[in-house]
C-alpha positions as CSV (number, residue, x, y, z in Angstrom):
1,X,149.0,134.2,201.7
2,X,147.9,131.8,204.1
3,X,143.8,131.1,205.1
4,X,144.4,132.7,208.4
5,X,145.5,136.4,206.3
6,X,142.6,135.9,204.1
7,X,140.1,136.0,206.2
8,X,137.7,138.8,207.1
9,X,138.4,141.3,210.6
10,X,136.6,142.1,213.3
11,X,137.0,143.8,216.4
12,X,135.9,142.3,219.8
13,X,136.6,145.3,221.7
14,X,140.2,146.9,220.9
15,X,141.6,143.5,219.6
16,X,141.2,142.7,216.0
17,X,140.5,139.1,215.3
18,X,141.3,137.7,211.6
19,X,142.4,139.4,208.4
20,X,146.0,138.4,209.3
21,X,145.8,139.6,213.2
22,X,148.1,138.0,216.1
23,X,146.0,134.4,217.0
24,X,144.5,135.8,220.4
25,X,143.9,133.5,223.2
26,X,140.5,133.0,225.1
27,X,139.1,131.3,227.6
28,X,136.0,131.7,229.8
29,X,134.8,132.5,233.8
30,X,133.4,129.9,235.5
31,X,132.4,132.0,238.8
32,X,128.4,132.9,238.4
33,X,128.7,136.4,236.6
34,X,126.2,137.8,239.0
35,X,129.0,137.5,241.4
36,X,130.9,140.6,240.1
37,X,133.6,140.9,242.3
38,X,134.5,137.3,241.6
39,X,134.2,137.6,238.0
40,X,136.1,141.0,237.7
41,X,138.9,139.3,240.2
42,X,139.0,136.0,237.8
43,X,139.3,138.0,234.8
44,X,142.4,139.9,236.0
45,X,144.1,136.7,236.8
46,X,143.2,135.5,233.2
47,X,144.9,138.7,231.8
48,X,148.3,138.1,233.8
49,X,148.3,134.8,232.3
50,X,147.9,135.9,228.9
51,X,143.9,136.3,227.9
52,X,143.8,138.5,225.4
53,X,139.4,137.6,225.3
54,X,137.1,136.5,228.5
55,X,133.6,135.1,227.8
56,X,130.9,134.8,230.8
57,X,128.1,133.0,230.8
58,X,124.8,135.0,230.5
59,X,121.9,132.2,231.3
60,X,119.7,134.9,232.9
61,X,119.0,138.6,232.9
62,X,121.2,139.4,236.5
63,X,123.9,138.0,234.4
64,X,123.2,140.7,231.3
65,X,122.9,143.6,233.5
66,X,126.0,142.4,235.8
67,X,128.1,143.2,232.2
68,X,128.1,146.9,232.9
69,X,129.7,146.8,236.6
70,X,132.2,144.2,234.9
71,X,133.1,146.5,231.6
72,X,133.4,149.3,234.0
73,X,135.8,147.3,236.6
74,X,137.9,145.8,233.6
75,X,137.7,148.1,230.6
76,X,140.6,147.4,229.0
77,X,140.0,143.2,228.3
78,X,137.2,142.5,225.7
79,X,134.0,140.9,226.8
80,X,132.2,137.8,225.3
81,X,128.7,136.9,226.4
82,X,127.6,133.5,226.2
83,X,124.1,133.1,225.3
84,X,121.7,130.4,224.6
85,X,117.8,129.9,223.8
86,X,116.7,133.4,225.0
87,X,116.8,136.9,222.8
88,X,116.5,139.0,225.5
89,X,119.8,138.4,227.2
90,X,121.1,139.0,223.9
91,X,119.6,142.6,223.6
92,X,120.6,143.1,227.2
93,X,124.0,142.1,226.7
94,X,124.2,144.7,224.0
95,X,123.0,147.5,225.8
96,X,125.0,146.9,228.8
97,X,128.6,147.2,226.7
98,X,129.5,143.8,225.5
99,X,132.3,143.4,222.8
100,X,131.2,140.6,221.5
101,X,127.9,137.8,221.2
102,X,128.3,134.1,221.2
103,X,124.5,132.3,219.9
104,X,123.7,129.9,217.6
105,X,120.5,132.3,215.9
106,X,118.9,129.2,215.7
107,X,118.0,128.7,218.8
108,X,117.2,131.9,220.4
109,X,113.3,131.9,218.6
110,X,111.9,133.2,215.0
111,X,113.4,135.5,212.3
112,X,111.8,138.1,214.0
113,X,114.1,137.7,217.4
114,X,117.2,137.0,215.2
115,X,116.3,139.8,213.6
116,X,116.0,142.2,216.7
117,X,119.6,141.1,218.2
118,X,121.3,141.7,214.6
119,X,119.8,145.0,214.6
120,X,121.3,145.6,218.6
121,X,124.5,144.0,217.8
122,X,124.9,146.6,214.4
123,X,124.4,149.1,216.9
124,X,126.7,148.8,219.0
125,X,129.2,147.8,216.3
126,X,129.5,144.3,218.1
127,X,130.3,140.8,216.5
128,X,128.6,137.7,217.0
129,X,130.1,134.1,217.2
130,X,128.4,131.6,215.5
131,X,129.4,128.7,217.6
132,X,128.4,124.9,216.3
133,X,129.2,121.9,218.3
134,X,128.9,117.9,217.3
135,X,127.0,117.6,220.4
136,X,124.3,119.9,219.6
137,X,123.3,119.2,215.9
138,X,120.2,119.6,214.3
139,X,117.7,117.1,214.2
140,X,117.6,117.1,210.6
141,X,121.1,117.4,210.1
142,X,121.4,114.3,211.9
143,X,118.9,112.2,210.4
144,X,120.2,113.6,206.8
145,X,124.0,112.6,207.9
146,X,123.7,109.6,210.2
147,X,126.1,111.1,213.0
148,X,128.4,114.6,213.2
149,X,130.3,114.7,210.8
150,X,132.7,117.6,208.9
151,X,129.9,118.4,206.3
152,X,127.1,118.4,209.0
153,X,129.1,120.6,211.1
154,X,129.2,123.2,208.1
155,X,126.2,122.9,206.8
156,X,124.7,123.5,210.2
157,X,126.7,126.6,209.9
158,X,125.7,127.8,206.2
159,X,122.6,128.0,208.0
160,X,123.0,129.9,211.3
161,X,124.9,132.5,208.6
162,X,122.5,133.0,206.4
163,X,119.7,133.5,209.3
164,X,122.1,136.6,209.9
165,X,122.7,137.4,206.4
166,X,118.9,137.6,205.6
167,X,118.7,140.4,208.6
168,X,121.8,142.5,207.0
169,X,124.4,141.2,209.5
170,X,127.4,140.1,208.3
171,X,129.9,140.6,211.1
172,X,130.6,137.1,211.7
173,X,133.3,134.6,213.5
174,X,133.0,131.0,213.5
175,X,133.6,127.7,215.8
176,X,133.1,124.7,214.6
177,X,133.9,122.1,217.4
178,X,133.3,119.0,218.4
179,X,135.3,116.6,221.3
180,X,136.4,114.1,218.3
181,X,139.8,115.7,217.0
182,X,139.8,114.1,213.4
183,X,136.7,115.8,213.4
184,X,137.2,119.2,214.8
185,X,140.3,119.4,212.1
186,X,138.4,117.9,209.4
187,X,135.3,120.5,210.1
188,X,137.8,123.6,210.4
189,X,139.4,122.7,207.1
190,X,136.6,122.4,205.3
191,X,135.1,126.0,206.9
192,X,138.0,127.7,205.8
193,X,137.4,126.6,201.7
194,X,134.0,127.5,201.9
195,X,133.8,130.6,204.3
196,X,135.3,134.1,204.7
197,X,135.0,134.6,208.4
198,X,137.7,134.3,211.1
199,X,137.8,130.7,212.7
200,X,137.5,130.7,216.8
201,X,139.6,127.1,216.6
202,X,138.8,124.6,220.0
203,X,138.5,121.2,221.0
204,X,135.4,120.6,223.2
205,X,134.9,118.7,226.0
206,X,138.5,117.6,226.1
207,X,138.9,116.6,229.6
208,X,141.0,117.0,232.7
209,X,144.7,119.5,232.3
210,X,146.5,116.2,230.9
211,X,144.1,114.9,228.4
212,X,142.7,118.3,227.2
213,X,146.1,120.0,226.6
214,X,147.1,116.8,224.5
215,X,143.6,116.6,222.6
216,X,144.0,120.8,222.4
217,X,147.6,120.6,221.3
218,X,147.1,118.5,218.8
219,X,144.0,119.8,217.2
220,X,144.7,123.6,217.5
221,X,148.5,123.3,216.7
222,X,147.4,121.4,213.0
223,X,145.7,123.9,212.4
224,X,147.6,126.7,213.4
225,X,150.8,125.2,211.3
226,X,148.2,124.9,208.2
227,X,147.4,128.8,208.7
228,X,144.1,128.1,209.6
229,X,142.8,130.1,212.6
230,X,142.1,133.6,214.1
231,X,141.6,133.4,218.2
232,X,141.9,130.2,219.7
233,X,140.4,128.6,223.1
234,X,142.2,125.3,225.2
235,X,138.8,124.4,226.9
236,X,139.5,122.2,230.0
237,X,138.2,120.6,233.3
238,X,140.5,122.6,235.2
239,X,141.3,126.6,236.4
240,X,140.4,128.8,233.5
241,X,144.0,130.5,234.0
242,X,145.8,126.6,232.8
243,X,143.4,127.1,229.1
244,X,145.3,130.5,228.6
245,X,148.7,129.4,229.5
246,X,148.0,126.2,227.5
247,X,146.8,128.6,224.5
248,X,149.7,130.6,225.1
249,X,152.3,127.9,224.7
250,X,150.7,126.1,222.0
251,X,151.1,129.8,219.9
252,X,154.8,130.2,220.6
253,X,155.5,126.2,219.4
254,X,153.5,127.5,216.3
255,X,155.7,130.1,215.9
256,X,152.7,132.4,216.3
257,X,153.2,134.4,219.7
258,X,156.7,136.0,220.9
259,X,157.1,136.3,224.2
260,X,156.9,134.0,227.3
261,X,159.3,131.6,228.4
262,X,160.1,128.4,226.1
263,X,161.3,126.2,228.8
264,X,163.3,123.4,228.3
265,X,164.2,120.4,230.4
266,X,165.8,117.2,229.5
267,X,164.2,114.0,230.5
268,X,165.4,112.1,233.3
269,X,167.8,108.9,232.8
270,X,170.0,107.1,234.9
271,X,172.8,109.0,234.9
272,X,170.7,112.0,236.5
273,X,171.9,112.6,240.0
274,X,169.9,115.4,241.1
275,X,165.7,115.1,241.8
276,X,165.1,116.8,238.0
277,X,161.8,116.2,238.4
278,X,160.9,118.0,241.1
279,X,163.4,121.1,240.0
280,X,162.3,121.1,236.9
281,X,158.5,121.8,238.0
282,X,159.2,124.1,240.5
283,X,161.5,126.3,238.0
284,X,158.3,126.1,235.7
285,X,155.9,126.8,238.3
286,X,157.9,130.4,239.3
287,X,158.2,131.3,235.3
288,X,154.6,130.8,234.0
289,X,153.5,134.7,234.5
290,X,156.7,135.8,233.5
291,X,156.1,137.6,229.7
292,X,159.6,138.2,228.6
293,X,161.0,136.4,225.6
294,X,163.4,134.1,227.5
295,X,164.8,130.6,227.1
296,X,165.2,128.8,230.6
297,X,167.0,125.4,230.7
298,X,166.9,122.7,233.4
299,X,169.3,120.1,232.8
300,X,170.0,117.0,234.5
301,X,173.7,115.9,234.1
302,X,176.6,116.8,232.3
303,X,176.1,115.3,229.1
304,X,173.1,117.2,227.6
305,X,173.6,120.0,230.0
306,X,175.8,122.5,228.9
307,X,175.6,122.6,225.3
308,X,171.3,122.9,226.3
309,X,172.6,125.8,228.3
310,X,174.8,127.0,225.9
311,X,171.9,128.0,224.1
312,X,169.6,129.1,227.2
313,X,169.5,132.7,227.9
314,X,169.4,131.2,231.3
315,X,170.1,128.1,232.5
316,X,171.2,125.2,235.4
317,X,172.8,121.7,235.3
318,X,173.0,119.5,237.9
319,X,175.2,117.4,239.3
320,X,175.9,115.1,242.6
321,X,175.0,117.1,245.5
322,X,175.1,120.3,243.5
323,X,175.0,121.8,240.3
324,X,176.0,124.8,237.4
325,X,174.6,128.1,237.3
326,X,174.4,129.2,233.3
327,X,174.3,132.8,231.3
328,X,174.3,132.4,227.6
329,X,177.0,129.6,227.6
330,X,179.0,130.8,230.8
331,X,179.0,129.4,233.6
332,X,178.2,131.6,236.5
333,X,179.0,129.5,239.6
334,X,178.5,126.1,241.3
335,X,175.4,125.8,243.6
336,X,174.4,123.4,246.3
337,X,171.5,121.2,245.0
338,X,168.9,122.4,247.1
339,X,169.5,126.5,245.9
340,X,169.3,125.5,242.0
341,X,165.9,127.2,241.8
342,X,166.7,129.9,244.0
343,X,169.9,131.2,242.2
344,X,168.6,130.6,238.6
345,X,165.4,133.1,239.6
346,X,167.7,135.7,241.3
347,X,169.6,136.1,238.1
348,X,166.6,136.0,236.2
349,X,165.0,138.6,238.3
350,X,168.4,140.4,238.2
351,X,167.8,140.9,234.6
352,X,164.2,140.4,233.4
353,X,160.9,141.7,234.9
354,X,158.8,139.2,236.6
């Protein structure tokens, strides 16, 4: 049984989230939630790519009492509100329909105040992520440990629980993140030997598309291949909707998500006689909504080609001036260069729902 079975469930809205649940994939508006036509219109777009959870921020009570117009616009994806320093937005949140709470009960004021959202949040039946970042230690904590490290990380999360424990709540996931990768891994390792709950896995503050998805990849996808990790976000400088496909295709490498296309492509050389490059990201571009489980293979010469295709469901190789259209290891027909794209989508499409 691996740490990821083992853990405890809960349910953020009508997806289950540890206990040996499908790894979800999340990611977060960045439209002001007031705005609820923006915020209803980004979350759709985050469910085509493959969001299975959508946090908003919540910095101010327009933002709480927005949550009901969104719930009602977009019932069916689960809800995450984002809250720091202030109770009330908390209760608020509650009240209005969230799925699911994301404080750090230190911070939003006494026991009494902790006490008071546990009580909302059992209520309502509604989880609450505990979610502990190197950049926003305790004092003590780093004093006692020098700088963030893996212990600090979980101490500082031994003690957010227990503020929830001591009020009766025990309905609990975890995030343990910092923008160091060594020590994200290091801190998630440690959390799953010494606590129950499901793990929400990220690397923070990782940067730009290129740098994040590397920093994400290889952070979440140890973790995921060592079984640890419930619901996973790719957080990035960039469109929400590139942190869900990101999420998305580090699950299928891991073996953890069917579904999608696994896209392959050979890199260029200099027997390539065809602009690969540019085919190869506009074949990519066209498939990244499409859910069916589908290999796709752009090739760019004869040599690696056809036995790549041979194993595509679908598939092109190119050529001078032209290329090979593929189907499971036959060859269709030759296509002029510049309709590559265009004929490989039609018999996608001729097939497979986009």
């Amino acid at each position: 049984m691996t740490k990821r079975e083992s853990t405890r469930q809960i349910r953020v809205g009508g997806v289950p989230v540890g206990g040996g649940a499908a790894v979800s994939v999340q990611s977060m508006c960045n439209v002001r939630t007031g705005d609820v036509s923006a915020v209803v219109e980004q979350i759709r777009r985050l469910r085509a790519a493959g969001c299975d959870i959508v946090r908003v921020a919540v910095p101010d009570m327009d933002a709480a009492r927005a949550i009901s117009e969104i719930k009602k616009a977009v019932p069916d994806v689960p809800l995450v509100a984002d809250i720091h320093f202030d109770y009330r937005l908390a209760l608020e949140a509650a009240a209005r329909g969230i799925d699911k709470i994301r404080i750090n009960p230190g911070n939003i004021g006494g026991r009494d105040k902790v006490a008071a959202v546990a009580k909302e949040c059992s209520l309502h039946n509604i989880p609450i992520r505990i979610g502990v970042n190197g950049g926003s230690l305790e004092k003590p904590l780093l004093e006692k440990y020098g700088h963030p490290t893996a212990e600090a990380l979980v101490e500082s999360a031994r003690g957010h629980i227990r503020l929830l424990n001591d009020c009766g709540f025990d309905d609990i996931c975890l995030s343990l993140k910092s923008s160091s990768v060594s020590l994200t891994v290091e801190a998630y390792r440690l959390a799953s030997e010494v606590f129950p709950y499901p793990l929400h896995l990220g690397v923070t503050e990782t940067g730009t598309a290129y740098n994040g998805i590397i920093n994400s990849a290889v952070g979440i996808g140890a973790l995921l291949m060592e079984g640890i990790g419930d619901t996973i976000r790719v957080s990035l400088t960039a469109d929400p909707a590139e942190e869900v496909r990101a999420g998305a295709a580090i699950l299928r490498a891991a073996g953890l998500r069917k579904g999608g296309v696994r896209f392959v492509s050979c890199p260029t050389c200099g027997r390539t006689e065809i602009d690969l490059i540019a085919l190869a990201h506009e074949v990519e571009e066209k498939l990244q909504n499409v859910r069916a489980d589908i290999t796709v293979a752009v090739m760019g010469c004869v040599v690696n080609g056809p036995g790549e295709a041979r194993e595509a469901d679908y598939g092109i190789a190119g050529g001078r001036g032209c290329g090979l259209l593929f189907k499971k290891g036959e060859i269709i027909r030759k296509v002029p260069e510049n309709e590559l794209c265009a004929a490989l989508m039609e018999l996608i499409a001729s097939e497979v729902e986009l």
